[in-house]
Each structure stands twice: as C-alpha cells, then as structure tokens.
C-alpha angles and dihedrals in degrees: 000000000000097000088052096063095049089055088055099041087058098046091052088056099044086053095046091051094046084055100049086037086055102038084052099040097048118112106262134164124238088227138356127185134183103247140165149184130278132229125201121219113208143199101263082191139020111250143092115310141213120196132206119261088261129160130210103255091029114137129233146196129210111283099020122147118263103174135280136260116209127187117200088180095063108140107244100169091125097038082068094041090052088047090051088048090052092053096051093052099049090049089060094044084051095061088041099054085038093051083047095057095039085050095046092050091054088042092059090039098061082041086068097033090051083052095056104038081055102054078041099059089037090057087046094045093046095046084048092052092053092050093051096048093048089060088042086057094047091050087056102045083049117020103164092049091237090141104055134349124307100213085058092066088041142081139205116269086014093167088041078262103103080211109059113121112254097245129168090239105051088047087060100052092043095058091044075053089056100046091052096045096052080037085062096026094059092038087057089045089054091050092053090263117124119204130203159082105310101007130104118206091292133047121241095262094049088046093049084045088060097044082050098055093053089056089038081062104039090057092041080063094049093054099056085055085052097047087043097051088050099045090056094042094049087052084052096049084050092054091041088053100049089046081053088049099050097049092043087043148015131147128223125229146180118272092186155030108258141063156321101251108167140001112214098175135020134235110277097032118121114241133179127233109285090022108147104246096171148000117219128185118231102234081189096060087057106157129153118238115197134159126233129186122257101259078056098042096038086062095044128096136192106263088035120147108249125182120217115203109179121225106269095359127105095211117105120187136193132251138173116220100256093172143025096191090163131204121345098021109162105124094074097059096062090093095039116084093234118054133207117283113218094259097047094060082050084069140049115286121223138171130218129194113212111176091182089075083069099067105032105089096214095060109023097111094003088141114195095009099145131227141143133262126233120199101171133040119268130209095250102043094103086056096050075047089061090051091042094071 
C-alpha cells in the first residue's frame, strides 16, 4: 500500500513537471497584435474639399462616399473655344443640309416640268403629223390640183425661198418633206431627243436640271465634310468637358471594405492634385504581427502552423507564418495601421495569416486587439480545447 502511494506520488510529480517543462518550453510569442494594411486616399484634383460626416472608427464599404473636392477656378479656355467650334460647324452643316433640300426641290420641279414640256410637245408633234399627212394625202389623191385650188394646200416660203412659184408639184414634195421631218422629228422626242429650231437635244428645264445636279452633288459632298467636322469636333468638346468635369469636380469614394483610420486634412481646406485626404485600414488585409526571440525565430519557417489566442478571450484560431522579417524590422510596418513598439523591434519580427479573424465578427477588423501566438503544442491544449467549446 505504501509502496503504491509513492508510485503515484511520483507519477503525479513526473506529470506536473512535464507540464510546466512543456508549457515553458512551447514556442510563444512576446506580443501579437491584429493589424492591416492602409490605404491612402488622394486628391484626384487640386481644389476645396468636403469631406463626408465621418467619423474616425467609422466603417466603410467599397464605393462609399468620402466627400468631394470642387475647383471654380478650373481653366476652361479651351472648353469655350471647342463650343464655339461646335457651333460653327453645325452652322455649316446646317446650310449644307438647308441648300440639299432647296436643290433637290427644284430638282423634282423641272422633273416634272421636263415631263410635261415633253407629253406637250408630243401632243404638238403627233397633232402636226396628222395634219401633214392629211394634205399629203390630199396632194396624192390630186396632184395636179385639178380638184381645188392649189395656193389653199399650200404655204408661203414653202421651199424655205418666199419666191418660189406655188406649183402642184413642189407642194407635193414639200408635204412628203413635212411628214418625214415631224416623222423624225416624234420618233427623236420618244427616245428623249428633242428636235427643233433653238433648241439643242434637251429643253431649258432638262438642261437647268443637269446643272443642278452637279451642284446638287458638289454640296452633297460638302455636307458630308460638314457632318464629318462636327462629328469629330463634337467627340473632342465631350472629351474637353469631361476633362472639365473631372478638375472642377471629382468625388471621392471608397476602394475597400474597412475603415476610416486617419484624417489628414478638413472639409473646406484647399488641397493639390495627389495631396493625402484619408488613411483607411483594409479590414480585408487582416494579418497578426507579432516578435519572437531568436531560439524561437531562428526554428520557424514560412508556411508554418501558428495558433492566435486573443487576450481575454477563449477563442483560439489557426494561421499559417507569412513573413520573418527579423530584428529591426520597422520599415515594413509603414504601410500596416499599427507600428512596432521599442521593444518589438528588440525582437524578431513575424507575421502570421489567420483567415478565421475574418469571419468572426468580433474580430474581423479588431485592429490592435492584442494575444499571443502559439507555434508548437503544448501539454494542456486538450484541456483550452475543452473551454473552447
């Protein structure tokens, strides 16, 4: 019985000191602290700024307004220059498109004028013909005129000589001349040749319908031009005003979920193009820095397993080493929201990723909420895994 108590007093005591030995001797980190990345909002262009009621600590989403910065002394010279331009041009175009349309109406008049000169002069033609070939027929059926007098089928200057004598045989002829000449003469007409003294193969109207066709084209021609150097004036007016736009202007928004971290200017002050407005943390960047001493650096490994194990809190979660930046390691935390204490940069400086701070709404954006890492396993973890549940 004896001897059994001292067995298990022994084993008690071999069990307590392995547990102290292996709590002491597990890899932790001195600090660890839920940090992130900033991001710089900048004056896209120089002018007075409002800014939004924000608040430092305020949340924001991506595309959330931020405020505003306007400029009333934006140069716009050339904006004036370009609407003048437009107008110009579109004046041109307009006398253009208004000289078309006159030249195509009296186009479409001496049409119809042409038209109806032509089934004139057809009707004309055809009754003259009839005429001539009734006399014709009279000659033949008497050609010496024995039936009727000869001066009534005839006509002065029959033979284009006012003193030819006025015979039964020249009359004759010269109606057989008549009949043939209107003959030809109709026949031409139907095939859109027109016959007759003073006039060339085309009557006055068909002729100014030509010439107006040629200037129909030539200014058909001009107005493309026109439509075409307003059309690329215009694209350059709307290039010139929403280059306008964007210097008197210009709002500014939200490029990430996180939030507002620091405010390096106010709402009426004038600022210049690049000038820094606001600093916001990117909740989605969340990593944890922490320093370690060298025994502990010097085992530890990119792609390593970490456990994060907030201050006062039960939770743990899992990460994975992203960085061994080492010992002095300040300049890569000028782009992170929480710096380096002293006596981190003493240290060796590691980060860890731990995606579970994203969905845990407690910690999803708890920037500079403190813990310790663990990197091996320790005796008592089965037991935090108990209270954990």
């Amino acid at each position: 019985m004896r001897f059994t108590r001292i067995l298990v007093g022994v084993a008690v005591l071999v069990v307590a000191v392995w547990i102290l030995i292996g709590e002491q001797l597990a890899g932790v980190s001195a600090d660890a602290v839920i940090n992130a990345r900033l991001s710089s909002v900048r004056a896209p262009v120089a002018g007075d700024v409002t800014l939004a009621p924000l608040s430092l600590g305020a949340r924001v989403r991506i595309g959330d307004d931020l405020g505003s910065i306007e400029d009333a002394r934006a140069d716009t010279v050339r904006l004036a220059d370009l609407e003048m331009e437009v107008r110009l041009e579109a004046a041109a175009s307009a006398r253009e498109t208004s000289l078309v349309a006159w030249l195509q109406d009296q186009i479409t008049a001496l049409e119809a004028r042409t038209l109806a000169y032509q089934s004139s002069r057809e009707q004309e033609l055809a009754t003259r013909l009839e005429r001539a070939r009734a006399r014709l027929e009279l000659l033949e059926a008497d050609p010496a005129g024995e039936a009727g007098d000869v001066p009534a089928t005839l006509s002065q200057g029959q033979t284009e000589n006012s003193g030819d004598p006025l015979l039964p045989g020249i009359a004759l002829e010269y109606a057989k001349e008549k009949v043939s000449a209107l003959e030809v003469e109709l026949a031409a007409l139907q095939s859109g040749v027109h016959l007759g003294d003073g006039y060339n193969d085309a009557p006055w109207s068909e002729q100014w319908r030509a010439d107006l066709e040629a200037r129909l084209a030539e200014h058909q021609s001009a107005q493309k031009e026109a439509d075409d150097r307003l059309a690329a004036v215009t694209a350059r007016l709307d290039a010139e005003r929403l280059r306008v736009n964007r210097l008197t202007a210009s709002p500014l928004r939200s490029s990430i979920n996180g939030i507002l971290w620091e405010l390096r200017t106010e709402s009426g002050e004038n600022v210049q193009r690049g000038d820094e407005l606001l600093k916001l943390v990117n909740c989605d960047s969340t990593i944890v820095t922490l320093s370690v001493t060298e025994n502990i650096y010097n085992g530890l490994a990119v792609g390593d397993p970490a456990t994060f194990r907030p201050q006062g809190h039960g939770s743990t979660f899992e990460g994975t080493i992203v960085r061994l930046a080492g010992s002095g390691a300040e300049t890569v935390y000028r782009n992170l929201a929480v710096a380096p204490s002293t006596r981190h940069l003493e240290r060796f400086d590691v980060a860890v990723d731990v995606p579970g701070l994203a969905d845990d709404p407690d910690f999803a954006c708890a920037i500079g909420r403190t813990g310790r890492v663990f990197f091996d396993a320790r005796p008592l973890d089965w037991l935090r895994g108990m209270f954990d549940r």
